[in-house]
C-alpha positions, 0 to 999 in steps of 0.5 A: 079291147079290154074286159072288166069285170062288175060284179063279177059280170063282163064288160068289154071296152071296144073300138068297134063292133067288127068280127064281134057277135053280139050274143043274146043278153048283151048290150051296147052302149056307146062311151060318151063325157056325159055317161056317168058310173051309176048310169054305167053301172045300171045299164050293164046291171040289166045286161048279162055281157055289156060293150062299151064302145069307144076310142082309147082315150075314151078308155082313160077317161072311163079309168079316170072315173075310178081309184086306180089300184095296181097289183100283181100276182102270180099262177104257181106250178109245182110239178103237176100242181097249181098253188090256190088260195081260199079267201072269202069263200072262193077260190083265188090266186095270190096276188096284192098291191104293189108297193111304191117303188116296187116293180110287177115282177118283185110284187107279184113274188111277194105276195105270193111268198105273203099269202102262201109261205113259199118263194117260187121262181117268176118264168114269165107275164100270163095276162093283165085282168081289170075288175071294180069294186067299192071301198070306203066310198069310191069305186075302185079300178084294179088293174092286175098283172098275172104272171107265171111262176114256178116252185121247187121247194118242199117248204109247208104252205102257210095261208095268211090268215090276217088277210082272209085265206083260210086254206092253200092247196096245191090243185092239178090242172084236172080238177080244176073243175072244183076251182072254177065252180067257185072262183072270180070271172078273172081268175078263169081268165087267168087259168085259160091263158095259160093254158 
């Protein structure tokens, strides 16, 4: 299974439909070479949850269909705390591209360390989390991958303002009610799995 988010609105990419309940708003489409992204892109416009369903190799002719992007990033704990971001009027996690020749692992610390002035420890993989968006006339498929992170230090969080962050906060799990209020459907992913 895979689950990209479209404006910031669910869609699964499944094999098939067994022990899966269809909730009241979804629909279901069945992949096919003919199926295009403005047709795609309608049909899960009208839905509240869309299922796609097809083989993996239908999986890598949907991806096929967009700009694949790869970036990292990394959800950091600080004793009792969680390191956010705030950028574009939402709560967010550091994360970025990675660069030619760069692994996850190195991408997801740097950016970090880029966005937010501090350096943490990499402890290990959390999730991978899909979601598109159009830039410069394409659409794009970002894959990132999460990882979980630890920080030590006592250095001053600095916020990147040159991409957009305005604030970093250090946020204890209890409140993250005020994140999720205002964040992205993949950040929430991110949060419950490492929970």
């Amino acid at each position: 299974m895979y689950k990209v988010f479209i404006n910031d609105k669910p869609l699964f990419f499944l094999q098939n439909l067994d022990e899966v309940t269809i909730a009241a708003g979804s629909g279901v489409i069945e992949f096919d070479k003919e199926i295009d992204l403005d047709d795609l892109f309608d049909f899960h416009e009208h839905n509240m949850v869309t299922i796609v369903l097809g083989s993996e190799q239908d999986w890598k002719n949907f991806c096929a269909m967009f700009c694949l992007v790869q970036a990292a990033g990394g959800l950091v704990k600080c004793g009792e705390d969680f390191l956010f971001i705030y950028r574009h009027n939402k709560w967010d996690l550091p994360k970025g591209k990675i660069e030619l020749g760069e692994s996850q692992q190195v991408a997801a610390i740097r950016e970090v360390e880029e966005e937010c002035g501090i350096r943490p420890t990499l402890l290990h993989h959390l999730i991978d989390t899909f979601h598109t968006y159009f830039e410069e006339g394409k659409w794009v498929l970002k894959r990132t991958f999460w990882y979980a992170m630890e920080y030590k230090g006592n250095e001053e969080l600095a916020p990147q303002i040159e991409e957009g962050i305005t604030k970093v906060e250090w946020i204890p799990a209890k409140q993250w009610n005020v994140v999720l209020e205002n964040t992205y459907g993949s950040i929430q992913d991110v949060l419950d799995q490492s929970s």
